[in-house]
N, C-alpha and C positions, 0 to 999 in steps of 0.2 A: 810321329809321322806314320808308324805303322797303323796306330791307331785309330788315327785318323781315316785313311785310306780302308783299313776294315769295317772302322762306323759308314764312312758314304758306300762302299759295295753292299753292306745291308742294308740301308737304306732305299740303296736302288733296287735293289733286289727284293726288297719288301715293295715298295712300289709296285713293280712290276707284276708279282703276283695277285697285288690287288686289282689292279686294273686290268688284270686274265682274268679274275674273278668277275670284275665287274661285266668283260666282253661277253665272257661265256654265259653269263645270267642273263644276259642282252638276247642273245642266241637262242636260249634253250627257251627265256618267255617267248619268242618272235616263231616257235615253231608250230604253232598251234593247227594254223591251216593246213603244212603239211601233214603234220598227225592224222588230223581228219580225212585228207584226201589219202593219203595212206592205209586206214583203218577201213574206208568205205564208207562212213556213217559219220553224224554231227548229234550229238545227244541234246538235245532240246527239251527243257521241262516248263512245263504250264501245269497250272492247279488240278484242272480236268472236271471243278466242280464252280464253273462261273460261267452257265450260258450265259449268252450265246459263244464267247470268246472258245470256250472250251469244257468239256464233257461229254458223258458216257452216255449212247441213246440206247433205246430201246435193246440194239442186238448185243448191247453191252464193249460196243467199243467206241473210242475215242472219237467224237467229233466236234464241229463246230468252227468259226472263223480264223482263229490262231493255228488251231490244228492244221487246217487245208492250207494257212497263210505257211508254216514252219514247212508241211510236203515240198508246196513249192519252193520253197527257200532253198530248202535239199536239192532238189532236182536242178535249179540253176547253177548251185555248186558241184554238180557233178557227184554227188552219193545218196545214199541212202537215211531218211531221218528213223532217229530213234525216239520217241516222244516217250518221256518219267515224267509220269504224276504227282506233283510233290507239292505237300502243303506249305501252303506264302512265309509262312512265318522260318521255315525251313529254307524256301527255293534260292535264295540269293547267298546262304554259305553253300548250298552245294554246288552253286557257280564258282564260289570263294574255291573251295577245297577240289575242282577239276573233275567233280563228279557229274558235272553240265559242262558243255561247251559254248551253250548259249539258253539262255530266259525268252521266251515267248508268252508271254501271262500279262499282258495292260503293266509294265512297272513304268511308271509317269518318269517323265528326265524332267529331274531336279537339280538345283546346283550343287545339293548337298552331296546325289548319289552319283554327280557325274565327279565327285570327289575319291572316291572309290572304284566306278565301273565307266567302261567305255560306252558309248549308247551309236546305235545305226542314227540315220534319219527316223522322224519320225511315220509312224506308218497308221495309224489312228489318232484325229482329234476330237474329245472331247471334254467334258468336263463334273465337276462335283455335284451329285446331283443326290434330293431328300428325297425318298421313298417312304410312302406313309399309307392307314388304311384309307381308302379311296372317301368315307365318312369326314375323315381331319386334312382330307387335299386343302383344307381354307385358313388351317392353322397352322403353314407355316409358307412363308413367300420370301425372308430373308433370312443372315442369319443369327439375326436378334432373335429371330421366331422361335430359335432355338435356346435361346435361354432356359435354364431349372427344364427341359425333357430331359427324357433318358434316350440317347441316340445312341445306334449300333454301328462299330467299324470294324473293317478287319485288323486285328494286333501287327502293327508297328507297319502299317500303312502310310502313305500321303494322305489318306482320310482321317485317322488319327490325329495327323499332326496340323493338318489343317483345323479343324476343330480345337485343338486345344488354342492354337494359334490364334483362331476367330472370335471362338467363341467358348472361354474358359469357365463359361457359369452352365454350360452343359453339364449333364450327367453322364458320362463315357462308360459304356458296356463294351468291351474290345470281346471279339472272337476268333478263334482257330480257323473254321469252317465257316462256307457260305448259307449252306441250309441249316445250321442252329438260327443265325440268324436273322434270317427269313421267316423262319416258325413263329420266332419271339417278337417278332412285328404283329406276325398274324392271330398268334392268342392273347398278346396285351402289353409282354412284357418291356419294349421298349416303345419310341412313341415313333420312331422316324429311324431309316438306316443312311447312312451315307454311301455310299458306293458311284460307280461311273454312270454317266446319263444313258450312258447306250444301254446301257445291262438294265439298267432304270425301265427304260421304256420296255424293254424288250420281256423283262419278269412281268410287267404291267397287264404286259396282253396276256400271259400265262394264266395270272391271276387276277381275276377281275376284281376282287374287294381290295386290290393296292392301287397307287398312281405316285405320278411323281409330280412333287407337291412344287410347284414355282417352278425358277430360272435356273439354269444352272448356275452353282456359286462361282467358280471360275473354270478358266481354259485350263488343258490340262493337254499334255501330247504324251504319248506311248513309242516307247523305242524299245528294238531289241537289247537287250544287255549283255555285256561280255566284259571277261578280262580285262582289268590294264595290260599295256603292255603287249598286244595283239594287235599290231597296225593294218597287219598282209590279212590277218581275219576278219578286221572291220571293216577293209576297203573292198571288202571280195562279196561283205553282207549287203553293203551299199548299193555297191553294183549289183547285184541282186537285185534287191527292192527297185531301184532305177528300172531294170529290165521290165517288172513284176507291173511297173506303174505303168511304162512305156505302151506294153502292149496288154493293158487293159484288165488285166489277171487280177490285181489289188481291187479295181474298181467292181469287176463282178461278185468277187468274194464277197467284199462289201453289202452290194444291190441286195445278194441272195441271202446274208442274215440280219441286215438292219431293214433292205426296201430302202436304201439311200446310203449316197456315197460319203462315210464318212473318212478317210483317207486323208484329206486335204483342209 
């Protein structure tokens, strides 16, 4: 009887602290906004090397769509943004590991990564678009076209894996950075890049001997990325963006680096 009576008091009593554990995990992931608004600042990272979205001009600082998009993001939450530069293949464990508090860089919501990460609305659509020298614009219109080339993605992208997905008799050259990849279009080495439409068109006018070859292969939407587990930070990002649309701020951003309202 005694025994008994001491097995269920430990029992309960183990319970009970796992489900303090449980609460308090509850708690500590859910405090993220206030952090933020406490600290002053929201640490937001984008590549910094994918005009128009994001990069370094002339005076050597930070600009571009996501950049001004992330400012405003800040100022609607009430602080200061701090933008890190951090390359893709990197940026989504530094979200992992709290060394971001939020992703502003085109990361597409997937089902795969909404398995993982929480996503805003979406705040740009677009989609999968081939970049090619403006000479072979006529060799490629689907993505059969893409068969046996050597096509360029960024490492462990939605480009990546849509390709392998589509189109597995590709030749896949994955890269770190955006201007390796660029070069290796322009002196021979791959035949075609993958990358977003909007970047597509917008490298195009930069560089006249590219263009972007056909259709876009499919729709694609960009959301900010955050934390599981952050309800009061995604509701607060939301409302943001909502605000950002409401009165016009998303749509100009837009106008002034594409010349069309890509947003919706």
């Amino acid at each position: 009887m005694t025994i008994s009576v001491f097995r269920r008091t430990l029992l309960v009593g183990t319970l009970g602290l796992a489900l303090g554990a449980g609460w308090l995990g509850q708690a500590v992931a859910g405090e993220q906004l206030g952090n933020i608004k406490k600290a002053g600042e929201i640490k937001i990272g984008l590549e910094g090397t994918y005009p128009p979205f994001s990069f370094v001009d002339e005076s050597g600082k930070l600009s571009g769509f996501e950049v001004e998009l992330s400012e405003a993001l800040a100022k609607e939450l009430g602080v200061k943004v701090k933008l890190q530069a951090t390359p893709w293949d990197g940026i989504l464990a530094a979200l992992e590991s709290k060394r971001l508090d939020a992703v502003v860089n085109q990361v597409t919501i997937s089902e795969e990564r909404k398995k993982k990460y929480d996503f805003s609305t979406p705040y740009t659509v677009s989609g999968i678009q081939a970049l090619v020298l403006k000479k072979n614009v006529d060799t490629i219109k689907t993505a059969d076209d893409l068969a046996g080339k050597k096509v360029g993605v960024g490492l462990g992208t939605n480009y990546e894996q849509w390709l392998k997905d589509n189109q597995p008799k590709a030749i896949i050259k994955t890269y770190n950075d955006d201007p390796t990849k660029f070069q290796d279009l322009r002196i021979g080495r791959i035949d075609a890049i993958l990358i977003d439409r909007l970047a597509a068109l917008e490298y195009a006018k930069k560089a006249p001997d590219t263009a972007a070859a056909g259709d876009a292969f499919s729709r694609q939407e960009a959301g900010i990325a955050l934390r599981k587990g952050e309800p009061e930070l995604l509701e607060a990002v939301n409302k943001a963006l909502d605000k950002l649309r409401a009165d016009g701020t998303l749509k100009k951003l837009s106008e002034k680096y594409f010349n069309a309202d890509v947003t919706q």
